[in-house]
C-alpha positions as CSV (number, residue, x, y, z in Angstrom):
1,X,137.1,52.4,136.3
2,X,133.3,51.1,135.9
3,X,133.6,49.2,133.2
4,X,135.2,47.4,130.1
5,X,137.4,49.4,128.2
6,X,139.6,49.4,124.8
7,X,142.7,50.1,124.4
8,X,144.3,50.3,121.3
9,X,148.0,51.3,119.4
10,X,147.7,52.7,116.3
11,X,149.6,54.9,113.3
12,X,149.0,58.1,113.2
13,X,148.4,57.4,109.2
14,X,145.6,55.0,110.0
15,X,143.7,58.1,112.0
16,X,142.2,58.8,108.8
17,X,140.4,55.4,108.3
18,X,139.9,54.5,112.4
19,X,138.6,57.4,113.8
20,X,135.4,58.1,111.1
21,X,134.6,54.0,111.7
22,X,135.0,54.8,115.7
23,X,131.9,58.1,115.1
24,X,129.8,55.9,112.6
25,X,129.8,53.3,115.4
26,X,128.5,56.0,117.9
27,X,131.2,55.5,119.8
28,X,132.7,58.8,119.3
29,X,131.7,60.7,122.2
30,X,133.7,58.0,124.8
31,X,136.9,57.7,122.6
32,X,140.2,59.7,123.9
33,X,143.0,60.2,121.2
34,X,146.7,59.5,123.4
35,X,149.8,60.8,122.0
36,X,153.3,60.6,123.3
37,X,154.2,64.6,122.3
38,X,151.5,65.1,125.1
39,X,153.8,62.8,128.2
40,X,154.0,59.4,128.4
41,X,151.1,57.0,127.3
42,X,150.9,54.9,130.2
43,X,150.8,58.2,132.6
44,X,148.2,59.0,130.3
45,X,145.6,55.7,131.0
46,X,146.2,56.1,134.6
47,X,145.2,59.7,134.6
48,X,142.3,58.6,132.3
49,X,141.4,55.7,135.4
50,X,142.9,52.5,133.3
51,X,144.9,50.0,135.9
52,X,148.5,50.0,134.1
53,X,149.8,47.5,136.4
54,X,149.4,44.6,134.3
55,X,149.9,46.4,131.0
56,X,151.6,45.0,128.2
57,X,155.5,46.3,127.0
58,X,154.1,47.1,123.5
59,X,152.3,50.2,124.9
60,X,156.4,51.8,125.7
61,X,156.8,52.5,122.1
62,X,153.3,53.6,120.9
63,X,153.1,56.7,120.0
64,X,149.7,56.9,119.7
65,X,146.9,54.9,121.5
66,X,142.8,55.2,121.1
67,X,141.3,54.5,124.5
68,X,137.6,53.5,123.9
69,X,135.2,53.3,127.2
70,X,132.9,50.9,125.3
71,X,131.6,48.8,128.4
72,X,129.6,46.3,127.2
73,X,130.1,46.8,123.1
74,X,134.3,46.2,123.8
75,X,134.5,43.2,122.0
76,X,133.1,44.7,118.8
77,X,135.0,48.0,119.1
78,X,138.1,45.9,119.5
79,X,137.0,44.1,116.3
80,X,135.9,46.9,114.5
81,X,139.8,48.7,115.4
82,X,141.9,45.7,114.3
83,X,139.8,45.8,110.8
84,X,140.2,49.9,110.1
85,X,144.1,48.8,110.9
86,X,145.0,49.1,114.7
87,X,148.3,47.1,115.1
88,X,147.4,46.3,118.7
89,X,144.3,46.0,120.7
90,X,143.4,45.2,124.3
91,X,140.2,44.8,126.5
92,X,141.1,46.1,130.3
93,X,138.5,44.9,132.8
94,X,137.7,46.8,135.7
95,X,139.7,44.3,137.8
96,X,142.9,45.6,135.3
97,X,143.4,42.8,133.6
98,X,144.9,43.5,129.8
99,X,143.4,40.7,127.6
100,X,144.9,40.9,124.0
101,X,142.0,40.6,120.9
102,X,143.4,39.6,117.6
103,X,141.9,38.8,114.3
104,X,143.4,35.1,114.6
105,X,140.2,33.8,116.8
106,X,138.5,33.4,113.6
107,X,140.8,31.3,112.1
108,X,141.1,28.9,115.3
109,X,137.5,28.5,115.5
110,X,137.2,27.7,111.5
111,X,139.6,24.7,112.2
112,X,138.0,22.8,115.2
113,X,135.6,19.9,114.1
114,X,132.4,21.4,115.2
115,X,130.6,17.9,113.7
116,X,132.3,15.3,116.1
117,X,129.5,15.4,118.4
118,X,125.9,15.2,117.6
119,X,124.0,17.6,119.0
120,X,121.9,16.8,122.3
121,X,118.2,16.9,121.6
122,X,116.4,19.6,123.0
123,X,113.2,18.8,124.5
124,X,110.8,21.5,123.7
125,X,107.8,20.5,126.0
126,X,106.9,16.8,127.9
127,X,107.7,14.2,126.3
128,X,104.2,12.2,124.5
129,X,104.5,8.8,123.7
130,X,102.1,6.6,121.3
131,X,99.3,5.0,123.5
132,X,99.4,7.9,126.2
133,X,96.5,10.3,127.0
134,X,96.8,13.8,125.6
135,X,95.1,16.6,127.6
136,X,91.8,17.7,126.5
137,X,92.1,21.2,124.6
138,X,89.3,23.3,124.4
139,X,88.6,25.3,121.3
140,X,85.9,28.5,121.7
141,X,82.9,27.6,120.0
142,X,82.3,30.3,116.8
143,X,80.4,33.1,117.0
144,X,76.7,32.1,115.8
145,X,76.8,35.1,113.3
146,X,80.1,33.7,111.2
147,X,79.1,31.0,109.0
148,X,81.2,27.8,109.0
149,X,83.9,27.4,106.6
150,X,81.9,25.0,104.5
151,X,79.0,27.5,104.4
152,X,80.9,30.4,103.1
153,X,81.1,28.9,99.7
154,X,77.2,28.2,98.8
């Protein structure tokens, strides 16, 4: 395996509404429909190239799993799953590790206090203090044919 990948249980009922959001995303062409009348779904990822060492228990009852090789858009096709319905989704890294994404990290992050600290100040050039000398900038003179900006109104 090269890359990220997605892997995701879902109903068969919910085909309907996940798999026309999985083409509008352009993710079509790298998406593999699993299903357990076809042998069993972890047999299936490891054919596909998906480490199933680490993989989790609720993958022995699926009966039907999406596997999306997103790469580097995994994190929004594992968003964009859990809100046309899948019940669970996982990232797989290359290394094989099974992380679980679910639709509570918005929650968590919509409780912390993000105002207990003030923001550090972000220094956007040197530092110029009252009394110190600012380099000289030089401005083109103006073409002798264009009239000054005073002169333009007579």
């Amino acid at each position: 395996m090269l890359a990220d990948v997605v892997v995701a249980v879902v109903d068969d009922d919910k085909l309907s509404t996940i798999l026309p959001s999985i083409h509008s995303a352009g993710l079509g062409h790298v998406t593999l429909a699993l299903g357990a009348n076809r042998g069993d779904i972890r047999e299936q990822l490891r054919r596909a190239g998906i480490p199933i060492v680490q993989s989790p228990d609720a993958l022995s009852g699926a009966t039907r799993v999406l596997l999306v090789k997103a790469a580097a858009r995994s994190a929004m096709t594992a968003d964009l799953l859990l809100q046309h319905g899948a019940i669970a989704v996982w990232i797989v890294t290359k290394s094989g590790v099974w992380s679980e994404v679910d639709d509570r990290a918005e929650i968590v992050a919509a409780d912390v206090d993000l105002l207990a600290k003030p923001a550090a100040a972000v220094s956007t050039g040197p530092e110029i203090r009252i009394g110190d000398r600012v380099p000289a900038v030089r401005v083109p003179a103006s073409a002798p044919d264009t009239p000054s900006p005073d002169q333009s109104n007579q």
